[in-house]
C-alpha positions as CSV (number, residue, x, y, z in Angstrom):
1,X,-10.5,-0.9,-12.6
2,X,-9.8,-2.9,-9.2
3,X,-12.6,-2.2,-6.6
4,X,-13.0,-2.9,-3.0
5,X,-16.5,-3.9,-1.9
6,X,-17.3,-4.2,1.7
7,X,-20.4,-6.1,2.5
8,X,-21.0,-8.4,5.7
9,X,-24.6,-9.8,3.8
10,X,-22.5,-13.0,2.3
11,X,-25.1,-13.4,-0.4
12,X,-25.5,-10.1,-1.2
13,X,-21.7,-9.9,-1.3
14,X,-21.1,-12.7,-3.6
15,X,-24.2,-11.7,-6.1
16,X,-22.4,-7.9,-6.6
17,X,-18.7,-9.7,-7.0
18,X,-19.9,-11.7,-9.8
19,X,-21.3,-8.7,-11.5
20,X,-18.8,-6.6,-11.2
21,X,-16.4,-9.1,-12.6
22,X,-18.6,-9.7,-15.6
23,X,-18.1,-6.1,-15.7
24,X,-14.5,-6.3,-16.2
25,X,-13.8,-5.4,-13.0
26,X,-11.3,-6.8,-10.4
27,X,-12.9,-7.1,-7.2
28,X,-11.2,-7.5,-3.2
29,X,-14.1,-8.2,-0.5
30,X,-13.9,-7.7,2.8
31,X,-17.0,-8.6,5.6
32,X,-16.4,-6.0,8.1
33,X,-15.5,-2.6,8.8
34,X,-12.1,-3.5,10.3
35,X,-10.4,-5.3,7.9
36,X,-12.3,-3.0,5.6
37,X,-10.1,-0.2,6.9
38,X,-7.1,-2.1,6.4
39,X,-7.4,-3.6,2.8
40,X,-8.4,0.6,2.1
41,X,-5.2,1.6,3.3
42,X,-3.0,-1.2,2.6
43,X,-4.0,-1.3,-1.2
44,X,-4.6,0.9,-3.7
45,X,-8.2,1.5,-5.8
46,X,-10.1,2.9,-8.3
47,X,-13.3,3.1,-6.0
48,X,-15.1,1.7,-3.0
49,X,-18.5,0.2,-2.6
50,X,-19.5,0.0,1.7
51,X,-22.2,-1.1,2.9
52,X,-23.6,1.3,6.2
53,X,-24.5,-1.6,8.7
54,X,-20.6,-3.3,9.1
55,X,-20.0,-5.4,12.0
56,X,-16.7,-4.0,14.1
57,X,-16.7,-0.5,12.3
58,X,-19.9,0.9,10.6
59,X,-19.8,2.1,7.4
60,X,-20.4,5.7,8.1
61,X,-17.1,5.2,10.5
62,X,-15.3,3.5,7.9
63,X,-15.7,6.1,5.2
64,X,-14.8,9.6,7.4
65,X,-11.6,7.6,8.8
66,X,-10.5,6.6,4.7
67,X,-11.4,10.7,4.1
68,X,-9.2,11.6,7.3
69,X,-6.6,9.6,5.8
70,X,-6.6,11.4,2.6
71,X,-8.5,8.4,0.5
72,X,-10.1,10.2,-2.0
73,X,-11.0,7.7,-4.7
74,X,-14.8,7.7,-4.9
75,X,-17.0,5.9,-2.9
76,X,-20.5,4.4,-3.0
77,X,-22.4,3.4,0.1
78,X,-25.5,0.6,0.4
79,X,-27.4,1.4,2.9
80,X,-30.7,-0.6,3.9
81,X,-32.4,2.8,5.5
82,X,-34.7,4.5,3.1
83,X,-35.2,8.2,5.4
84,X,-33.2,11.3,3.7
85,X,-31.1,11.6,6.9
86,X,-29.6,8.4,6.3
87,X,-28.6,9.4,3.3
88,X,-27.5,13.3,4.4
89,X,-25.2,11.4,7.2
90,X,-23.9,9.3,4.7
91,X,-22.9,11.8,2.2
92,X,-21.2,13.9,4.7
93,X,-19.5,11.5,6.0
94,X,-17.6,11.1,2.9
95,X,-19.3,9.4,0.6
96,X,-19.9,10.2,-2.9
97,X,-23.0,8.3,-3.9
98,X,-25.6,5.7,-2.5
99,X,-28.1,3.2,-3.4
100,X,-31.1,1.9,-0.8
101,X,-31.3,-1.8,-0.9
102,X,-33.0,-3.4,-2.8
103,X,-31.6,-2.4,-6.0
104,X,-30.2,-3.9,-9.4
105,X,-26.5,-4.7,-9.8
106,X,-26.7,-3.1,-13.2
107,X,-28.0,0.2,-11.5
108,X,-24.8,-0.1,-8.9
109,X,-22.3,-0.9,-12.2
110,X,-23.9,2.2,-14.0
111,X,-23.7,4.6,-10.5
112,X,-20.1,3.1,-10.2
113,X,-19.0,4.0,-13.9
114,X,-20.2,7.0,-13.2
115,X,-17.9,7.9,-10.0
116,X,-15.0,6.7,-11.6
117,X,-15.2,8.6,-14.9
118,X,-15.8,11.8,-13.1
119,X,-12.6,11.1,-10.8
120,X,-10.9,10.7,-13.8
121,X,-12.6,14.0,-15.4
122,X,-15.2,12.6,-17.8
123,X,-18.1,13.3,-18.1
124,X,-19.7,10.8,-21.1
125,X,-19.3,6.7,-20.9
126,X,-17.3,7.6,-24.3
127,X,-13.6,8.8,-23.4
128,X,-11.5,9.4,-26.8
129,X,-8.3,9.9,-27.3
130,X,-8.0,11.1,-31.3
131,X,-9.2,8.0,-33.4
132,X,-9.6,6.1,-30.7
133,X,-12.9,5.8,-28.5
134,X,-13.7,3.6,-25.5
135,X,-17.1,3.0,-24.3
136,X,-16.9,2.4,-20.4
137,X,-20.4,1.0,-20.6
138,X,-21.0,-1.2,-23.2
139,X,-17.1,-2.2,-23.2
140,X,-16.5,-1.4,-26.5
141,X,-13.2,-0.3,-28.3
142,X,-13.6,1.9,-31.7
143,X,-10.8,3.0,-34.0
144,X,-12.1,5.8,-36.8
145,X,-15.8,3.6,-36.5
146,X,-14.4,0.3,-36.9
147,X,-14.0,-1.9,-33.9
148,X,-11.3,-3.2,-31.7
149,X,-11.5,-6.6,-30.2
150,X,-9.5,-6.8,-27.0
151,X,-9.4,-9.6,-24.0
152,X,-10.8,-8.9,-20.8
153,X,-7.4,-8.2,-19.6
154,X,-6.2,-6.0,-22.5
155,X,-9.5,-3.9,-22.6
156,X,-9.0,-3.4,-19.0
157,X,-5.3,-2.1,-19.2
158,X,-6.4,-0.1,-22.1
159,X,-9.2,1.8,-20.4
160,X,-7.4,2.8,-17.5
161,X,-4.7,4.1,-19.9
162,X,-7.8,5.8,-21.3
163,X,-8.6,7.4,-18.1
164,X,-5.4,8.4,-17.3
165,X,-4.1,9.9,-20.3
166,X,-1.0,12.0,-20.6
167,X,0.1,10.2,-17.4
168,X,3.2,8.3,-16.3
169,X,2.1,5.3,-15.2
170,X,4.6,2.4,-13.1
171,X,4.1,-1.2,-13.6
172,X,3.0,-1.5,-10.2
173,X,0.3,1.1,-10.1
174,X,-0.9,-0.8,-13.3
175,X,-1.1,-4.2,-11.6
176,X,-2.8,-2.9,-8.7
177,X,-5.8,-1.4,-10.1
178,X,-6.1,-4.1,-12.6
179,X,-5.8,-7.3,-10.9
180,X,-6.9,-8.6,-7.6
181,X,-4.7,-9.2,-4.3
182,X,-3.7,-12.8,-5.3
183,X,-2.1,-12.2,-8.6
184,X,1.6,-12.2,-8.9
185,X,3.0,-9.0,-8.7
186,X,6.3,-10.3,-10.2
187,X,4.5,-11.6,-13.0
188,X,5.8,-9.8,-16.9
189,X,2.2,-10.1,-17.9
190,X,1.8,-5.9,-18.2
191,X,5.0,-6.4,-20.7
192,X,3.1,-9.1,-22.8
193,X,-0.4,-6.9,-22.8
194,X,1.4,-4.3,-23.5
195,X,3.1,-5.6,-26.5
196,X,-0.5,-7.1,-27.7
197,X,-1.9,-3.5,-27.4
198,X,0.5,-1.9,-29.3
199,X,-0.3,-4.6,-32.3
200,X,-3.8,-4.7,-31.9
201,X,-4.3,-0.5,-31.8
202,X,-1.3,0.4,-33.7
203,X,0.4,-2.1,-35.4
204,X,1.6,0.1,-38.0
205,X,2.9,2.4,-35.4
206,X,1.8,5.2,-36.8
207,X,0.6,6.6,-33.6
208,X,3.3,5.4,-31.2
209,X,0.0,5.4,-28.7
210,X,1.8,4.0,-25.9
211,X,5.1,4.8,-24.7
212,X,7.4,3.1,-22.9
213,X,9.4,5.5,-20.0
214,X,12.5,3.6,-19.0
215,X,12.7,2.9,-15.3
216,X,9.4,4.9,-14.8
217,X,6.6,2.8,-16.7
218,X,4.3,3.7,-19.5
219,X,2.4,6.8,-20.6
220,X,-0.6,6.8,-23.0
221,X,0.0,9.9,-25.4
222,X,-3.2,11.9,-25.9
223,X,-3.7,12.6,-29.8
224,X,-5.1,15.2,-31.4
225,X,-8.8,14.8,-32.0
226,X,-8.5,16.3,-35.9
């Protein structure tokens, strides 16, 4: 899941990043409302973490422009204001969650899986898909009980495949929630994860779990659960 956090507290903003990361997520920082705006609009994501008190936009600015624009992935706001109204403006703005500073990364990671999987329609930290089950917290991978080891990159392909099942999904779209700004778009590296997937879940192909669409991208096929 590729994330944009925008934070203008350089210590703060660094700390959450390397969470995140060791999260398994890939992270794009901004310091202030502007560019905030336009790495939002210029890039696509799976969520937004924004902090209230931005230099050149505020927060609360930031998040009912991205909503007049039609940005709808979730978004959770920081906000160092403790009173209820803070938090009312905040959530009407646009905003679909919030966390008063101070407060632990791991609470943020676990408020943040949260939005995601109910974008996405789930519920539970567990999203199957027949045999197959994917824990979005604990970053686990079963198949009929017995584990799955994947790479950071492969388990990340994997569960947004998870999340999106039954859907056509391009190249592009992949490499842009998965990896951050500075990785090579050209790059054949969704091809070769791709190909290690397919081995690692089925290498018998008995499912046939993920199919390739040509001159569309992939699709994830959603099996039945008996």
């Amino acid at each position: 899941m590729r994330i944009l956090l925008v934070e203008d507290d350089l210590g703060l903003q660094r700390n959450l990043s390397e969470h995140l990361q060791a999260a398994n997520y890939s992270v794009d920082i901004s310091s202030d409302g502007e560019d905030g705006l336009f790495q939002a609009t210029e890039y696509q994501y799976d969520a937004a973490i924004i902090d209230v008190g931005l230099p050149k936009i505020d927060g609360l600015s930031l998040i009912t422009q991205l909503r007049n624009k039609q940005i709808d992935y979730p978004i959770l706001i920081l906000t160092a204001r403790d009173g209820w109204q803070d938090k009312v403006l905040g959530l009407d703005s646009g905003a679909d969650d919030y966390l008063t500073k101070p407060f632990q990364p791991e609470e943020l990671i676990a408020r943040l899986n949260a939005l995601i999987r109910r974008s996405a329609g789930q519920a539970s930290p567990t999203v199957t898909n027949g045999p197959f089950s994917l824990n979005t917290r604990t970053l686990e991978l079963m198949h009929l009980q017995n584990p799955i080891i994947l790479s950071s990159s492969e388990f990340k392909l994997f569960e947004y495949f998870m999340l999106h099942q039954g859907e056509v999904i391009s190249k592009p779209t992949l490499i842009e929630h998965i990896y951050d700004q500075d990785f090579d778009l050209d790059s054949n590296v969704i091809e070769v994860f791709i190909r290690r997937l397919r081995k690692k879940l089925d290498p018998e192909g008995d499912y046939k779990l993920i199919e390739t669409l040509r001159g569309q991208g992939y699709r994830l096929r959603q099996l039945s659960s008996s």
